[in-house]
Backbone bond lengths (Angstrom), bond angles and torsions (degrees), N, CA, C in turn:
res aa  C-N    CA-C-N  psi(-1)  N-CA   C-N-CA  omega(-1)  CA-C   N-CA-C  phi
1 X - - - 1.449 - - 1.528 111.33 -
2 X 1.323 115.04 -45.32 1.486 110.96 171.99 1.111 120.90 -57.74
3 X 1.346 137.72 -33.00 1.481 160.64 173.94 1.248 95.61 -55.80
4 X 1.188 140.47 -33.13 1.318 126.10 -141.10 1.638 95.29 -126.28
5 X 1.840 111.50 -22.77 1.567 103.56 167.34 1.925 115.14 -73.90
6 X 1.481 94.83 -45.54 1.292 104.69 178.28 1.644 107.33 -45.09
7 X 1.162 139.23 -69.90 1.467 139.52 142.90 1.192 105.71 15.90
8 X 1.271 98.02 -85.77 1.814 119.78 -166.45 1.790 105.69 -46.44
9 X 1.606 104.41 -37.96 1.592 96.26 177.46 1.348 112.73 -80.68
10 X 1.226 119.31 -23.38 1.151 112.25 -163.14 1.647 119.30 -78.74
11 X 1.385 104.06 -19.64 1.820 144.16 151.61 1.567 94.25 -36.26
12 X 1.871 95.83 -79.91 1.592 89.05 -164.98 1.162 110.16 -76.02
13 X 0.967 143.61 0.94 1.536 131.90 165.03 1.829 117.47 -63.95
14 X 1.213 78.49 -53.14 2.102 84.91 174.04 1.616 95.96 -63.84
15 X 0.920 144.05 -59.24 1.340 138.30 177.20 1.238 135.53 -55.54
16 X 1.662 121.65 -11.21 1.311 150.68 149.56 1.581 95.70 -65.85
17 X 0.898 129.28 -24.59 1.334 117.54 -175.62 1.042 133.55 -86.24
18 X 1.675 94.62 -38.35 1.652 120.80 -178.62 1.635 109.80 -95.17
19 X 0.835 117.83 -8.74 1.748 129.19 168.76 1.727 118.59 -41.01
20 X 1.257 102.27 -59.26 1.633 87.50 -179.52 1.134 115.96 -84.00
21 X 1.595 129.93 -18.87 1.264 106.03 150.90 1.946 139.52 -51.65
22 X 1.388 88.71 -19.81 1.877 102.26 165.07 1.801 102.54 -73.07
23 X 1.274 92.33 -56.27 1.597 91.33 -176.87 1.195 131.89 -45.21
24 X 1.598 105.79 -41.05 1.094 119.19 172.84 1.412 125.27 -46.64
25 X 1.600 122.98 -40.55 1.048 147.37 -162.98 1.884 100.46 -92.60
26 X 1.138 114.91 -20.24 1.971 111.84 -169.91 1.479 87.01 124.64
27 X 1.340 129.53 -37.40 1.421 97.39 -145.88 1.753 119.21 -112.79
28 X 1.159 98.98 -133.64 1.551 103.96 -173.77 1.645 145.79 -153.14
29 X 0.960 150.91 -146.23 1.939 129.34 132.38 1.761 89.23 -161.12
30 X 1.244 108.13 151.73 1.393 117.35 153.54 1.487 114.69 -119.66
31 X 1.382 108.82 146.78 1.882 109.04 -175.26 1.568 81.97 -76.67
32 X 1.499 126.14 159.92 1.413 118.36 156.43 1.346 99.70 -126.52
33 X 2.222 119.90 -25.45 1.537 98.72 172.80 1.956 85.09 -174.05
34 X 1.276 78.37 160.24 1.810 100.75 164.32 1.338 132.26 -99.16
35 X 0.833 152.48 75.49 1.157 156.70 -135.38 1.812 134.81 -121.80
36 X 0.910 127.58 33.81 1.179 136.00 -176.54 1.537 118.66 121.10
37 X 1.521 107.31 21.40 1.685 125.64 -160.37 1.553 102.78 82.69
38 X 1.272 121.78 17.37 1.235 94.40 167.27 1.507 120.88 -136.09
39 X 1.398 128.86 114.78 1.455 123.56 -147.49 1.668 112.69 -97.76
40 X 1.183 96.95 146.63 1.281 85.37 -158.22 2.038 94.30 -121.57
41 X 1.160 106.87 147.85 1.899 129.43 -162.58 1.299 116.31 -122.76
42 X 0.969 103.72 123.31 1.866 114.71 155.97 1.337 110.67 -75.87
43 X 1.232 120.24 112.03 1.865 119.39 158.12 1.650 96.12 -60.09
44 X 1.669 132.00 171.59 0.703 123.59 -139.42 1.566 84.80 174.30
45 X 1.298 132.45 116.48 1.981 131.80 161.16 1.309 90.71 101.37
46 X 1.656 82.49 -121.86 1.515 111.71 -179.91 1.476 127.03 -79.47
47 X 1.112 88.89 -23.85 1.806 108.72 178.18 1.683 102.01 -66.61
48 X 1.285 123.23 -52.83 1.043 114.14 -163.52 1.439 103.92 -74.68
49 X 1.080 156.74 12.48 1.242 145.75 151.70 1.600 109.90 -131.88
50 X 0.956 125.42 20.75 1.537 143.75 167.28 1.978 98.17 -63.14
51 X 1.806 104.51 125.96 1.271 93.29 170.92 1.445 138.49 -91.19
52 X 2.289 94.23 8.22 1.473 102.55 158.25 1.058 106.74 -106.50
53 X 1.617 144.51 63.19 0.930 155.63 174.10 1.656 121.87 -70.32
54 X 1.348 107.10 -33.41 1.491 134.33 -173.65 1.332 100.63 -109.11
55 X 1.524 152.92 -36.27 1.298 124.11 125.98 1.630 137.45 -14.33
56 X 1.489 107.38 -53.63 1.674 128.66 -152.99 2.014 77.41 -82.15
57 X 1.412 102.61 -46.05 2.270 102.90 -171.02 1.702 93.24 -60.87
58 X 1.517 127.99 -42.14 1.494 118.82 -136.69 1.807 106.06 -106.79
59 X 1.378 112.78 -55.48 0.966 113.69 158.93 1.207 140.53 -91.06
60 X 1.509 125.21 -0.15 1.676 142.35 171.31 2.057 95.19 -99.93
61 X 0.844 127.39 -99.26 1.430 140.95 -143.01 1.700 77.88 -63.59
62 X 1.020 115.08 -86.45 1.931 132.74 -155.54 1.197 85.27 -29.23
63 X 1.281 135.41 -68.28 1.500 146.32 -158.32 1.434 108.84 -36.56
64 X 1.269 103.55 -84.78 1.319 123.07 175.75 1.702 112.83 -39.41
65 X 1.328 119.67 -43.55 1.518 119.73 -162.70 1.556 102.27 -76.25
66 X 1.666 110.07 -35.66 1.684 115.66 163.43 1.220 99.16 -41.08
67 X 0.871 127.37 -43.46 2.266 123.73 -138.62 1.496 97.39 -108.03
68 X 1.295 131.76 -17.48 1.606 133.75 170.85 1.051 105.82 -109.22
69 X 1.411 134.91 -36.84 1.303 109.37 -155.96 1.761 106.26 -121.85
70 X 1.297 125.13 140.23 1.479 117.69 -172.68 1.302 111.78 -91.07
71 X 1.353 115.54 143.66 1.563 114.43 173.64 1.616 95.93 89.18
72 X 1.128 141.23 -15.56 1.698 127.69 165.61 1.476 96.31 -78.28
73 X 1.568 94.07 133.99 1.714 119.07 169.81 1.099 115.65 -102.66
74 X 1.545 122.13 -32.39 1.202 131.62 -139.70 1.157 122.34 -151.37
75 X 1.604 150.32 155.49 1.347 141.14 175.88 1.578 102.76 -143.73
76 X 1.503 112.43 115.58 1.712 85.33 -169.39 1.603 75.79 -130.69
77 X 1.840 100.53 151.33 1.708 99.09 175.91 1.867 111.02 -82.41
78 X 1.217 110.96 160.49 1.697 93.60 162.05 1.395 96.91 -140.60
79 X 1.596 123.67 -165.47 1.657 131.83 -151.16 1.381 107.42 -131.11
């Protein structure tokens, strides 16, 4: 269980990072969970109906969370 909060910060930390660039734009992300290396996001503003939305999840957020954080595989959005 600790393994799996530490995770979770280490999530929002890269995502504390990448935030005002969402903001910047209208929008937003929420972590909602970690899950087997693979984290899963709320779009959020503008993001969530943005039609590079899945760009901003695949090559913006996913990217980065590969390259900081160990054990993430994956970034999938959910609703």
């Amino acid at each position: 269980m600790a393994e799996q909060t530490s995770l979770m910060n280490q999530v929002q930390e890269v995502l504390d990072k990448l935030r005002p660039f969402l903001l910047r734009d209208g929008g937003d992300c929420e972590l909602v969970d970690v899950e087997d290396g693979i984290v899963k996001l709320r779009l959020l503003g503008a993001c969530g109906t943005c039609p590079s939305s899945t760009i901003t999840l695949k090559a913006g957020i996913e990217r980065a969370l590969l390259e900081e954080v160990p054990g993430i595989t994956e970034v999938e959005q959910v609703f």
